[in-house]
C-alpha positions in Angstrom: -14.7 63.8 4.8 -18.1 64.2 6.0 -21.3 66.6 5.1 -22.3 67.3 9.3 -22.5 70.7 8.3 -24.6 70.5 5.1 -27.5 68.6 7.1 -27.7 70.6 10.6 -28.3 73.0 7.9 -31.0 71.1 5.6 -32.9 70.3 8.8 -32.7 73.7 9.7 -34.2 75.3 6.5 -36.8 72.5 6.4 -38.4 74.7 9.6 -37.2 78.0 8.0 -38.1 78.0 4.4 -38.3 81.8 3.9 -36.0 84.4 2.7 -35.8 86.1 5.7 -33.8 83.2 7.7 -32.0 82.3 4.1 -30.3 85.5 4.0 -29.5 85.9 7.5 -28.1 82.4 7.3 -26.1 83.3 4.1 -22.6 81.9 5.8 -24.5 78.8 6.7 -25.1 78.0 3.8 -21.8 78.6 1.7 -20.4 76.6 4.6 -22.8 73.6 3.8 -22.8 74.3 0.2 -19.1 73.9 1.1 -18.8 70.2 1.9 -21.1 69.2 -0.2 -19.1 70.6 -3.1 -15.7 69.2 -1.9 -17.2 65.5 -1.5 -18.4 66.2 -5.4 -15.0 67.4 -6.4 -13.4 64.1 -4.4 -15.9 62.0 -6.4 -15.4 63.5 -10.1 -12.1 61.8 -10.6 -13.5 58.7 -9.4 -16.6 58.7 -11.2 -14.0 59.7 -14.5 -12.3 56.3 -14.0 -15.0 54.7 -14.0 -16.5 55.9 -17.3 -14.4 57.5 -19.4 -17.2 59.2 -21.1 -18.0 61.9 -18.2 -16.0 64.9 -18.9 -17.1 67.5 -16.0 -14.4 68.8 -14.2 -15.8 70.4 -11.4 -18.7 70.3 -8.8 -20.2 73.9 -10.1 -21.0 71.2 -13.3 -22.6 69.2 -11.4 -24.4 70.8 -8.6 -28.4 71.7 -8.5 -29.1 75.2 -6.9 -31.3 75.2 -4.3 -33.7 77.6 -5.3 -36.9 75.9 -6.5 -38.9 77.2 -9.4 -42.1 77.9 -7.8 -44.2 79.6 -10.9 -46.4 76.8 -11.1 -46.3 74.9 -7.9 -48.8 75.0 -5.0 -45.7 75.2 -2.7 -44.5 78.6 -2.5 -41.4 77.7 -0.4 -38.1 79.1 -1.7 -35.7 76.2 -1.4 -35.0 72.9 -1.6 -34.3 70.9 1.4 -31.8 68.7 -0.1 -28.2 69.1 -2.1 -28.2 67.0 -5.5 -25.7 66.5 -7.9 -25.7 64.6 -11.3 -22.0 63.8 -12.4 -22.3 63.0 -15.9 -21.2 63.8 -19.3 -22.2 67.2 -20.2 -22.9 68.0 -16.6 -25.9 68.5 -14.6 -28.7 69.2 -17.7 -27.7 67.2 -19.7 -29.6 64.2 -21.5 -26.9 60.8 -20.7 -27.1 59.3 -17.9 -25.0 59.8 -15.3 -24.6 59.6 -11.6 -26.5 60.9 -8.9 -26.4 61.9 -5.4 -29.6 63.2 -2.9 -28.4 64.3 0.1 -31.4 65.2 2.3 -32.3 64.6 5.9 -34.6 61.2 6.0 -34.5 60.6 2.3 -31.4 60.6 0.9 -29.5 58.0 -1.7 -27.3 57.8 -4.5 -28.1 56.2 -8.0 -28.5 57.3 -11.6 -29.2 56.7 -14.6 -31.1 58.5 -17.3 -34.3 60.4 -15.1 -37.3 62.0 -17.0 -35.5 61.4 -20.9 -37.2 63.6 -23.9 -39.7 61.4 -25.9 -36.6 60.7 -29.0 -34.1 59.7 -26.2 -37.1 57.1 -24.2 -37.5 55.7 -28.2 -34.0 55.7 -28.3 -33.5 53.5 -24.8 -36.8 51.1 -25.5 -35.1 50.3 -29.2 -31.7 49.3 -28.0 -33.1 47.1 -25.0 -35.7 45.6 -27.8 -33.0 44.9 -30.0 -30.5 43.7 -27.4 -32.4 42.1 -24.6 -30.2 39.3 -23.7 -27.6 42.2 -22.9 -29.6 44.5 -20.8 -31.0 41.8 -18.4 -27.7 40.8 -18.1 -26.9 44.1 -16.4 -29.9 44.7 -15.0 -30.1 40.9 -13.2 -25.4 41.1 -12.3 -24.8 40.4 -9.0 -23.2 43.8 -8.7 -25.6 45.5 -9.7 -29.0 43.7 -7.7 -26.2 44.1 -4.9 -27.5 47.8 -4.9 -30.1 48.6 -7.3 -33.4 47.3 -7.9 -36.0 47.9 -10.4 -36.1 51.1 -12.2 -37.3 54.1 -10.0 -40.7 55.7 -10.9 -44.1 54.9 -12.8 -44.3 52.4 -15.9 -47.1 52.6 -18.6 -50.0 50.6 -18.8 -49.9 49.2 -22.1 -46.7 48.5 -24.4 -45.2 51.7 -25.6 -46.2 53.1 -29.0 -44.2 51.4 -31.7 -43.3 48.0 -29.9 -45.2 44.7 -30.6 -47.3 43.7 -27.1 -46.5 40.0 -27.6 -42.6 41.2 -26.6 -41.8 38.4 -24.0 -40.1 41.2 -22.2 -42.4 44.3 -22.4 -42.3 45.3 -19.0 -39.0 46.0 -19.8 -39.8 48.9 -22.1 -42.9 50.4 -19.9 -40.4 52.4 -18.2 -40.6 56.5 -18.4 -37.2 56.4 -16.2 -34.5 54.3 -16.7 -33.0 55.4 -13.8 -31.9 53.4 -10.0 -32.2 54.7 -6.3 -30.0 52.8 -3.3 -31.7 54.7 -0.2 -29.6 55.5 1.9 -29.6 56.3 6.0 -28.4 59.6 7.3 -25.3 58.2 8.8 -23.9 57.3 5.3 -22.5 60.8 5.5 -20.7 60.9 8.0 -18.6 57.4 7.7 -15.4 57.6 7.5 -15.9 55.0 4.5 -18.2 57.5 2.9 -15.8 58.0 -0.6 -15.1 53.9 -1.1 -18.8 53.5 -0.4 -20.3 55.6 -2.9 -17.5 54.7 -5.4 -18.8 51.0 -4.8 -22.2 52.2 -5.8 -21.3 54.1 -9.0 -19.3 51.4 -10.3 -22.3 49.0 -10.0 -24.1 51.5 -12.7 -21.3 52.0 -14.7 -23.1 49.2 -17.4 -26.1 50.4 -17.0 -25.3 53.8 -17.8 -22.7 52.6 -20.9 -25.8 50.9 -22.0 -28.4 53.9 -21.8 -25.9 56.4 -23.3 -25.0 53.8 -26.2 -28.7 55.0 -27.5 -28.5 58.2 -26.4 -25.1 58.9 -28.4 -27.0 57.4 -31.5 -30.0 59.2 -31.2 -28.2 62.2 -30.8 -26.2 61.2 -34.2 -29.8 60.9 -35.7 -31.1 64.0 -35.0 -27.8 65.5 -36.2 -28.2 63.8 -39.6 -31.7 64.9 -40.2 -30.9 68.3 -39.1 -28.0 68.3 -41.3 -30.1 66.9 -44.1 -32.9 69.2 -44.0 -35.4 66.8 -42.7 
């Protein structure tokens, strides 16, 4: 199993990023969409063995479209010039962290975790790893996982985060906005005939990471529910 198809077509929309070729390349596309949905659809029972929390079933759950939102972007361009997909429980949108793949030309690579969290999940995340350090470095600092993954991906506040004393030994720990990991990968990745084992290698390094992450995601979930419920 390989995605050849799916990136002689991403480097070809990266110089044709307009309708025009789009539509008369229609058949290119589903082809390339193609792969890239039968490699998801080979990972989803793996990923399901691995945490038993992911309940997608298949790749239309997990896969990103490739139209961009361009209402308020300078870019104008049409489409993406990647494939992504986010197998995790809930599926692509939703708010646990799950398990990611970027498959683009030059910059692709697999990780997860939970990327851009709403401000009650972020609370939710810094609590736990306040209240159980000791446990989250110990994932965080596993040989498994430093075998792939290092620090979390993206910018970190200035200061300690609103709510959390700033003599915390550990406060860089909670200065996060992601808590979410990138492995790059090269393009060749794709097309290895070790491809599946190679990515299932990867995700099982997050698994607890993500067990950790959704632990305060489930309960701040439960939260909300309660005060909802309440009235509050």
């Amino acid at each position: 199993m390989d995605v050849k198809n799916s990136f002689t077509f991403l480097e070809a929309l990266r110089k044709n990023n307009n309708r025009e070729w789009f539509q008369a390349n229609k058949s290119f596309y589903d082809l390339a969409r193609g792969e890239v949905e039968q490699l998801v659809a080979t990972l989803i029972p793996i990923v399901r063995g691995i945490d038993p929390d992911v309940d997608v079933v298949s790749p239309k759950e997990c896969l990103f479209r490739i139209f961009r939102d361009v209402r308020f972007s300078k870019d104008k361009s049409p489409y993406k010039t990647n494939f992504g997909a986010f197998i995790a429980k809930g599926g692509r949108k939703s708010p646990y962290a799950g398990y990611y793949l970027h498959i683009e030309p030059g910059a692709s690579f697999v990780g997860g975790g939970a990327y851009m969290p709403e401000s009650h999940y972020l609370k939710a995340i810094r609590s736990e790893i306040f209240e159980n350090t000791g446990e989250y470095k110990a994932i965080i600092e596993s040989q498994e996982f430093r075998k792939f993954y290092g620090g979390m991906y993206g910018e970190k506040l200035k200061t300690a985060p609103k709510g959390f004393p700033k003599d915390f030994p550990d406060i860089d720990l909670l200065k996060n906005k992601h808590y979410a990991v990138t492995h790059r990968v090269e393009d060749d990745f794709w097309f290895s005939d070790s491809l599946v084992d190679d990515v299932t290698g990867m995700f099982s390094a997050l698994y607890g990471l993500n067990r950790f992450l959704n632990n305060a995601i489930s309960n701040a979930d439960k939260g909300l529910r309660h005060s909802l419920a309440s009235g509050r």
